[in-house]
PyMOL commands that place a pseudoatom at each C-alpha (Angstrom):
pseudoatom trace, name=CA, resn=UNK, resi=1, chain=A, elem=C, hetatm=0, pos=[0.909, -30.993, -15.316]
pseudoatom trace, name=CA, resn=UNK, resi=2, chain=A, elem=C, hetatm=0, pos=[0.093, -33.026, -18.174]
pseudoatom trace, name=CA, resn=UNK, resi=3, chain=A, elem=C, hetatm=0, pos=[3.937, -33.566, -19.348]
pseudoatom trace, name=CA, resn=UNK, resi=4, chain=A, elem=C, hetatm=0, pos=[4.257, -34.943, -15.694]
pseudoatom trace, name=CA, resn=UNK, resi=5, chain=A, elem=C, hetatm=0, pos=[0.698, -37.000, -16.127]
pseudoatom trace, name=CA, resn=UNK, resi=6, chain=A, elem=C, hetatm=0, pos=[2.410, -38.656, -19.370]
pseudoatom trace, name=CA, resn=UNK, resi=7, chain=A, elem=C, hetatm=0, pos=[5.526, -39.493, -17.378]
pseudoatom trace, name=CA, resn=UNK, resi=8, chain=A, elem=C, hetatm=0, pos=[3.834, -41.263, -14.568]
pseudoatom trace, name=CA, resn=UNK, resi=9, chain=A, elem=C, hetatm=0, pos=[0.692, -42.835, -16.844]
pseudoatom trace, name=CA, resn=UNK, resi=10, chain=A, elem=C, hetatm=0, pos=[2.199, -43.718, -20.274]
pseudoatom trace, name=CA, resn=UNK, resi=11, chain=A, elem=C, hetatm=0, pos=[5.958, -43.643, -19.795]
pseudoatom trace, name=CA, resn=UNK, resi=12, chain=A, elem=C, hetatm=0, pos=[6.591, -40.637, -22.696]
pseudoatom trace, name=CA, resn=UNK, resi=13, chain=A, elem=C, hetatm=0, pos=[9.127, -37.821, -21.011]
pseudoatom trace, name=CA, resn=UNK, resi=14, chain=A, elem=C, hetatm=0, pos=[8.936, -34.289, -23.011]
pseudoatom trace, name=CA, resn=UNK, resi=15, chain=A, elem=C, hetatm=0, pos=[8.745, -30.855, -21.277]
pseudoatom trace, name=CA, resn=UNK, resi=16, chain=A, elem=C, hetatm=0, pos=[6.269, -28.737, -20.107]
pseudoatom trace, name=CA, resn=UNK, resi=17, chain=A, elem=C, hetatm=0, pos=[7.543, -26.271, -22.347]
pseudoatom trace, name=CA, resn=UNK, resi=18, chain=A, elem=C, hetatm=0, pos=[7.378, -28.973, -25.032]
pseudoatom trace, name=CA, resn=UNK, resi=19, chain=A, elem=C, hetatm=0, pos=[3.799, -29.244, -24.213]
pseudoatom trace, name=CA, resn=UNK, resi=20, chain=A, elem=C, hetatm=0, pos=[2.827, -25.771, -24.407]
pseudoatom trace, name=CA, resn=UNK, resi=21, chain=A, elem=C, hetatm=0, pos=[4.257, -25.097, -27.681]
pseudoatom trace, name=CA, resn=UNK, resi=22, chain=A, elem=C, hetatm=0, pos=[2.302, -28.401, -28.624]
pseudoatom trace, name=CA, resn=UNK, resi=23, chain=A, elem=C, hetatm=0, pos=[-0.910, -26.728, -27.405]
pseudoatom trace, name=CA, resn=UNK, resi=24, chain=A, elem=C, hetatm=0, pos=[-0.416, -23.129, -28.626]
pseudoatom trace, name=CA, resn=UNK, resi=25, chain=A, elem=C, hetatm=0, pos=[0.527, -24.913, -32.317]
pseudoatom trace, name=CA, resn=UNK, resi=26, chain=A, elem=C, hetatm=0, pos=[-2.745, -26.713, -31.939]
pseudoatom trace, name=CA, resn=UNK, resi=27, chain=A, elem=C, hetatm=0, pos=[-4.422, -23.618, -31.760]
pseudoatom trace, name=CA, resn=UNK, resi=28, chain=A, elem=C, hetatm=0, pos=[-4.732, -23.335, -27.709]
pseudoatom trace, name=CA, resn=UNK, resi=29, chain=A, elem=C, hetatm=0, pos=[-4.275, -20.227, -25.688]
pseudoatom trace, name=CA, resn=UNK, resi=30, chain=A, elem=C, hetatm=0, pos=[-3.757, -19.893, -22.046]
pseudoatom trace, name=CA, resn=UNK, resi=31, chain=A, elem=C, hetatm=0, pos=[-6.236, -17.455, -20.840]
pseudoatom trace, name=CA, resn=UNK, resi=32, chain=A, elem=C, hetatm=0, pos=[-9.166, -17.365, -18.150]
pseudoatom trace, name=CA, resn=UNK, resi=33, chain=A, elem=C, hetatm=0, pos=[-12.065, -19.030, -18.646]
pseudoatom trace, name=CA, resn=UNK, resi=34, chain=A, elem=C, hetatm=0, pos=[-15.895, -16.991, -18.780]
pseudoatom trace, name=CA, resn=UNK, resi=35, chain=A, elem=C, hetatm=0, pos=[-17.640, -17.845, -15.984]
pseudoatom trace, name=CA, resn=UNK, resi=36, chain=A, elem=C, hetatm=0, pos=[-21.322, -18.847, -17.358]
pseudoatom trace, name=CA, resn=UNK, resi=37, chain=A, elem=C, hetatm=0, pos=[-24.688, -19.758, -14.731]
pseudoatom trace, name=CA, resn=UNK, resi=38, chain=A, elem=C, hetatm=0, pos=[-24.883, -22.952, -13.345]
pseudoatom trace, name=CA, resn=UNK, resi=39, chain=A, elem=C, hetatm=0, pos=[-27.809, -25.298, -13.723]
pseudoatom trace, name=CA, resn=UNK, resi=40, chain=A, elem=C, hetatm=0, pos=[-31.337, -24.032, -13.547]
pseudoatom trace, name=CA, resn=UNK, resi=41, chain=A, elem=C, hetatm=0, pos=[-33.754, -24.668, -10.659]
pseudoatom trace, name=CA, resn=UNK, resi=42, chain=A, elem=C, hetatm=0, pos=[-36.012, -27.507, -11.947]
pseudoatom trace, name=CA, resn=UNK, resi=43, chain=A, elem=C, hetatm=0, pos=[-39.053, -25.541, -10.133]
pseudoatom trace, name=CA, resn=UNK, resi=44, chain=A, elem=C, hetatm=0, pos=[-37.808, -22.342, -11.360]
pseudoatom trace, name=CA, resn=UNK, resi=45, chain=A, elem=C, hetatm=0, pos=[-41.277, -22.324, -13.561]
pseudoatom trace, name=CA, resn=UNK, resi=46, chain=A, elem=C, hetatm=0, pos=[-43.824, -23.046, -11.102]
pseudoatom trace, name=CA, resn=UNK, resi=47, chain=A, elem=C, hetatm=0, pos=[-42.300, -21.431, -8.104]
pseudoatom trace, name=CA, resn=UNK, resi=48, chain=A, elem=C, hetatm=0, pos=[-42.599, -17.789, -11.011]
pseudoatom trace, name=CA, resn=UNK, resi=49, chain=A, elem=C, hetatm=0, pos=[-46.195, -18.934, -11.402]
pseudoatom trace, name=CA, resn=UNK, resi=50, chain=A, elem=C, hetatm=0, pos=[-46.534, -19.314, -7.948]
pseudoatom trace, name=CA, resn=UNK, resi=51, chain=A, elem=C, hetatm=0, pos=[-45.506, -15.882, -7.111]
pseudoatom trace, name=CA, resn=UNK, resi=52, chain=A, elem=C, hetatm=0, pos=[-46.860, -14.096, -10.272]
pseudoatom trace, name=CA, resn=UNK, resi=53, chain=A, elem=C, hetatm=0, pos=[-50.031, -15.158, -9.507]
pseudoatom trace, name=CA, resn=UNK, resi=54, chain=A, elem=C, hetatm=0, pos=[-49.759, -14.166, -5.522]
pseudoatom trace, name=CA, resn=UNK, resi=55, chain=A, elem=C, hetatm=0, pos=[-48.551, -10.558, -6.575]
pseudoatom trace, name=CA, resn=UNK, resi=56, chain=A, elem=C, hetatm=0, pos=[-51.858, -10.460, -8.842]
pseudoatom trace, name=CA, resn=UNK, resi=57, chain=A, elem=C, hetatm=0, pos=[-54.229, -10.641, -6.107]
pseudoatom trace, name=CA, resn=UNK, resi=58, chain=A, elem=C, hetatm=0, pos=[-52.128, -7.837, -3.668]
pseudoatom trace, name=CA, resn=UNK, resi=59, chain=A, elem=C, hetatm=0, pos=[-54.497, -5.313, -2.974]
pseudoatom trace, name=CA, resn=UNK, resi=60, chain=A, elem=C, hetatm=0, pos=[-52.851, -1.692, -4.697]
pseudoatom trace, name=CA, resn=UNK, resi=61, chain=A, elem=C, hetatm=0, pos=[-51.677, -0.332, -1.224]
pseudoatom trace, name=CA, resn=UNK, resi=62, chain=A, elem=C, hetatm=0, pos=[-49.647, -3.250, -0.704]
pseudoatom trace, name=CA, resn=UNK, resi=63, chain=A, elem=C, hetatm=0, pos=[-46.809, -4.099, -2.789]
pseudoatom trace, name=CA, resn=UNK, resi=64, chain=A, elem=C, hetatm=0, pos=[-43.936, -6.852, -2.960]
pseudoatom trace, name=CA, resn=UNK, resi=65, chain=A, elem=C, hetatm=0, pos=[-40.156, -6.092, -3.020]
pseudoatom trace, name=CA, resn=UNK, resi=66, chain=A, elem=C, hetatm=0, pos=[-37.006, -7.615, -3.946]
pseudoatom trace, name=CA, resn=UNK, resi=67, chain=A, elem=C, hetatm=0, pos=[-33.974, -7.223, -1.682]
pseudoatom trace, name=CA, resn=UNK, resi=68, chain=A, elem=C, hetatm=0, pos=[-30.224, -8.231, -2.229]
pseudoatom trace, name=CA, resn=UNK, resi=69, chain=A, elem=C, hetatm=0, pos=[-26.757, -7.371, -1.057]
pseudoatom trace, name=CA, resn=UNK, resi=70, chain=A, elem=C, hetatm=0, pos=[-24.045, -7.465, -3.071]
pseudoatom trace, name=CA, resn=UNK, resi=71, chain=A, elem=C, hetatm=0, pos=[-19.710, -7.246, -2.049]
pseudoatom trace, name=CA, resn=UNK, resi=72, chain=A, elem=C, hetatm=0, pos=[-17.783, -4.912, -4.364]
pseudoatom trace, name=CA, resn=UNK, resi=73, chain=A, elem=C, hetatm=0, pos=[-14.494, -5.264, -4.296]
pseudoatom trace, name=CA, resn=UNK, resi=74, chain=A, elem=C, hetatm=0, pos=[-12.196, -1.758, -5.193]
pseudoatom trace, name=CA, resn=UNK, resi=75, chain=A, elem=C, hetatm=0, pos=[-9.019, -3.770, -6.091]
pseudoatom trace, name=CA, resn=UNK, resi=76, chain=A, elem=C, hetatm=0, pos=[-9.692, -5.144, -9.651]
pseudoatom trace, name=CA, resn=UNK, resi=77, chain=A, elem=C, hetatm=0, pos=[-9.054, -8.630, -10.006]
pseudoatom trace, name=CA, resn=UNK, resi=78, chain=A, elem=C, hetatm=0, pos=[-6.177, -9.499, -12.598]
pseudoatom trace, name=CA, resn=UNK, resi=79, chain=A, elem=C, hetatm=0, pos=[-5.587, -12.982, -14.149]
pseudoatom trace, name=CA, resn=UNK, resi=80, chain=A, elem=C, hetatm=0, pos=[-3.431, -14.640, -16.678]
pseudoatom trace, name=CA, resn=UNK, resi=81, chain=A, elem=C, hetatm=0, pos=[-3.408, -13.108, -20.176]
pseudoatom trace, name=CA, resn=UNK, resi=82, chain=A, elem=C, hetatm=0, pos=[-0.792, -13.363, -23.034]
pseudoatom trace, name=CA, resn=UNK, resi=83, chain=A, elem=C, hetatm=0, pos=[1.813, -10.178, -23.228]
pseudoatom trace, name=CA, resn=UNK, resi=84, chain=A, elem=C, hetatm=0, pos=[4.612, -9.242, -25.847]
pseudoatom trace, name=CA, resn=UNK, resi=85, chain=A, elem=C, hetatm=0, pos=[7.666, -11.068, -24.402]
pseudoatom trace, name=CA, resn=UNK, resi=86, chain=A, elem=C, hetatm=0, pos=[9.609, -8.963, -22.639]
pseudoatom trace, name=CA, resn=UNK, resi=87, chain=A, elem=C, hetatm=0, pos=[6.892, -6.548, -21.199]
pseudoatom trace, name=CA, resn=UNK, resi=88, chain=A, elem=C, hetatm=0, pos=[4.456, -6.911, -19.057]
pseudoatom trace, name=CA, resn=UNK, resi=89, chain=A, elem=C, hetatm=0, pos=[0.568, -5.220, -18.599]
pseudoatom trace, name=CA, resn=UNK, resi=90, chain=A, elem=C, hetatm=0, pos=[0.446, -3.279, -15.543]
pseudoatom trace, name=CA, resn=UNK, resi=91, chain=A, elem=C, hetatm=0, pos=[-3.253, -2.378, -13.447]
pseudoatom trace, name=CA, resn=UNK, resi=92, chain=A, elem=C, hetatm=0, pos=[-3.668, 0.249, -11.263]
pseudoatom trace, name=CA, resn=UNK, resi=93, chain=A, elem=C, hetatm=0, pos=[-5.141, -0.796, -8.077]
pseudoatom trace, name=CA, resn=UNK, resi=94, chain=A, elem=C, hetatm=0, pos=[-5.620, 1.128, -4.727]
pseudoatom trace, name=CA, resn=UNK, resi=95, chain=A, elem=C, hetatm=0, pos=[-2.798, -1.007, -2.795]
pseudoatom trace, name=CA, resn=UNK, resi=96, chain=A, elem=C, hetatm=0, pos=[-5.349, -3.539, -0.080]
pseudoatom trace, name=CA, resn=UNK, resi=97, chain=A, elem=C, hetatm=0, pos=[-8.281, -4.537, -1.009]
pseudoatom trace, name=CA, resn=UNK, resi=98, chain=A, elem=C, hetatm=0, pos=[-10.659, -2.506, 0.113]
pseudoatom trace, name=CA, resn=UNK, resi=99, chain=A, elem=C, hetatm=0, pos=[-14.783, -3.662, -0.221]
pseudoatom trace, name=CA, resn=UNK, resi=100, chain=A, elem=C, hetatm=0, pos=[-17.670, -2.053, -0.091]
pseudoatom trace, name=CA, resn=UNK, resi=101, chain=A, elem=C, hetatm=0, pos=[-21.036, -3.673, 0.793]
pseudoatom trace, name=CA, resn=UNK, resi=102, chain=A, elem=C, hetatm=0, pos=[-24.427, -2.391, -1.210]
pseudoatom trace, name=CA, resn=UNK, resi=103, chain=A, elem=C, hetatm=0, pos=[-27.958, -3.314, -0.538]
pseudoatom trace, name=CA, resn=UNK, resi=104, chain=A, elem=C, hetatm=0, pos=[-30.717, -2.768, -2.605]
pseudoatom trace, name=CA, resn=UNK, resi=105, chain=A, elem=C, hetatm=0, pos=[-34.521, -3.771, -3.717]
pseudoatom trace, name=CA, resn=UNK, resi=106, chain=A, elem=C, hetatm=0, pos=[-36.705, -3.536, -6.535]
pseudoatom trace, name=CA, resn=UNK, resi=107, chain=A, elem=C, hetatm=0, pos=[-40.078, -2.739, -6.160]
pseudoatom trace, name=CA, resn=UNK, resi=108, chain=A, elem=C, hetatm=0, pos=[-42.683, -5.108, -8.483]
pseudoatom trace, name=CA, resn=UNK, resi=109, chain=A, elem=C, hetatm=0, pos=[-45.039, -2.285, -9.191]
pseudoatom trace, name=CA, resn=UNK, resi=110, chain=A, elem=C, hetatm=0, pos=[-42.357, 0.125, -10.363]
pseudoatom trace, name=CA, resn=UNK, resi=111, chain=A, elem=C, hetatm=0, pos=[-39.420, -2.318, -11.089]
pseudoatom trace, name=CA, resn=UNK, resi=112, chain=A, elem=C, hetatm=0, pos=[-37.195, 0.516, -9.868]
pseudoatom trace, name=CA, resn=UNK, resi=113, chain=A, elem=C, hetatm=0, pos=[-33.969, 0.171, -7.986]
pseudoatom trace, name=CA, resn=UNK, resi=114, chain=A, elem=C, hetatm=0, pos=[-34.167, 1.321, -4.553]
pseudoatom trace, name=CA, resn=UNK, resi=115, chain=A, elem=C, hetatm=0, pos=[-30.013, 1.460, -3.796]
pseudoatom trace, name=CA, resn=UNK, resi=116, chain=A, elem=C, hetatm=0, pos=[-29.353, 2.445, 0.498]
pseudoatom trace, name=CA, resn=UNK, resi=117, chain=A, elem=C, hetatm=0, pos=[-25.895, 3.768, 1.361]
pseudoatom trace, name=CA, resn=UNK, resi=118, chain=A, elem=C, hetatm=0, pos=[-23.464, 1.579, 0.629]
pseudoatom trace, name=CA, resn=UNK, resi=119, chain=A, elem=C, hetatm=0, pos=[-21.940, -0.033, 4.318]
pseudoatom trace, name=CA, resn=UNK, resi=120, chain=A, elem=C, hetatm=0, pos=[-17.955, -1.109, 5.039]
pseudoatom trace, name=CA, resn=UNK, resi=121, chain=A, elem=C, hetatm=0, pos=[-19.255, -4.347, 6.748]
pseudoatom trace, name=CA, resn=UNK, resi=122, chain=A, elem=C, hetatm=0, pos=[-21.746, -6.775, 5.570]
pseudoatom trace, name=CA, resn=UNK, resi=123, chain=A, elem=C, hetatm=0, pos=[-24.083, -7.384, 8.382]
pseudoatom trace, name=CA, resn=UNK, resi=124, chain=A, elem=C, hetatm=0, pos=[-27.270, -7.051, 9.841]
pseudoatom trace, name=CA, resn=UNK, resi=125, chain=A, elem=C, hetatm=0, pos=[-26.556, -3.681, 10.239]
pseudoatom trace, name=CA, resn=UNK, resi=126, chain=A, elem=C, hetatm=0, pos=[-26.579, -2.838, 6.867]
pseudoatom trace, name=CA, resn=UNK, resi=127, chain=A, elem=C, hetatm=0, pos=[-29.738, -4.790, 6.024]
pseudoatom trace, name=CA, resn=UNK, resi=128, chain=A, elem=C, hetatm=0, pos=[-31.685, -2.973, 9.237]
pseudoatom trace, name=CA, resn=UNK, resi=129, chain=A, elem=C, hetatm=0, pos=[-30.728, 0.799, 7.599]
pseudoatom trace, name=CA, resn=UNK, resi=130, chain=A, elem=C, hetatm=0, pos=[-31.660, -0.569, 4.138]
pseudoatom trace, name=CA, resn=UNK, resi=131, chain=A, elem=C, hetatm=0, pos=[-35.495, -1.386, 5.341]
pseudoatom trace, name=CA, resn=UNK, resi=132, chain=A, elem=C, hetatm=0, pos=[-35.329, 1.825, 7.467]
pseudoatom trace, name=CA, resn=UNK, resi=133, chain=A, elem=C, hetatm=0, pos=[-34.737, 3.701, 4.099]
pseudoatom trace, name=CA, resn=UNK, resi=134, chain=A, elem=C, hetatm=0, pos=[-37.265, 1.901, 2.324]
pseudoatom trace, name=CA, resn=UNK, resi=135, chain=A, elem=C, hetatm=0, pos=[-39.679, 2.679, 4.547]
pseudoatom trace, name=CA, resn=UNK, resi=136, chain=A, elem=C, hetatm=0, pos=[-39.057, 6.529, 4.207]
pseudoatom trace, name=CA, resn=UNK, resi=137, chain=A, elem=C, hetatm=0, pos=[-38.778, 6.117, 0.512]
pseudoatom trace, name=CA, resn=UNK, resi=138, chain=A, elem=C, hetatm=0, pos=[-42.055, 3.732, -0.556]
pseudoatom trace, name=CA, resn=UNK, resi=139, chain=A, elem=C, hetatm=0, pos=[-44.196, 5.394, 2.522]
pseudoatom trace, name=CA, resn=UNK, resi=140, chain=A, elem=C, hetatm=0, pos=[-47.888, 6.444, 1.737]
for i in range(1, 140): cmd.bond("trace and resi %d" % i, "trace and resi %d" % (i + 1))
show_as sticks, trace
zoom trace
């Protein structure tokens, strides 16, 4: 792409492959990028104070709980990376893609993960038998 930006912007006709060896000799390397966090809430702070002190007044019987579903995905996800010339890395995968769909909560008293059964579809479903098993599990 950018030996095809210089043609059309500055008039200067090399490669792509003239390019890449340009890059790689300038100490580039095609790989994927790390995917970091985004930016932070700005109210992240007081909306934790907020809470923090809310949990602080529960009365002991009562407690607070965390809940999240997550998609895991059984067919590993394979991107660019450099290989020998003339081979070429091979991962095992199951064939389709096949998911799985996990909720789970953490308790603020305990801070320990309550994990349900994981589901095939990601629905309400799934969320209903989650808050059935909590209730058999934190029950007093």
């Amino acid at each position: 792409m950018l030996a095809e930006v210089w043609a059309w912007e500055k008039d200067i006709h090399v490669s792509a492959e003239t390019v890449r060896g340009g890059l790689h000799r300038a100490g580039y390397g095609w790989r994927r990028p790390r995917p970091v966090l985004g930016p932070t809430d700005p109210e992240y702070t007081e909306n934790v104070q907020r809470l923090s002190a809310l949990m602080a007044q529960l009365p002991e019987e009562e407690t607070v709980v965390f809940e999240d579903e997550v998609d895991v995905h059984l067919n590993p996800k394979s991107g660019s990376c450099w290989m020998p010339r003339g081979e070429q890395r091979r991962v095992v995968t199951p064939g389709t893609n096949e998911q799985r769909h996990l909720a789970g909560s953490l308790p603020w008293r305990t801070g320990t993960r309550l994990l349900s059964e994981p589901g095939r579809q990601r629905q309400a479903a799934l969320f209903v038998a989650h808050l059935e098993d909590l209730r058999c599990r934190c029950r007093r």
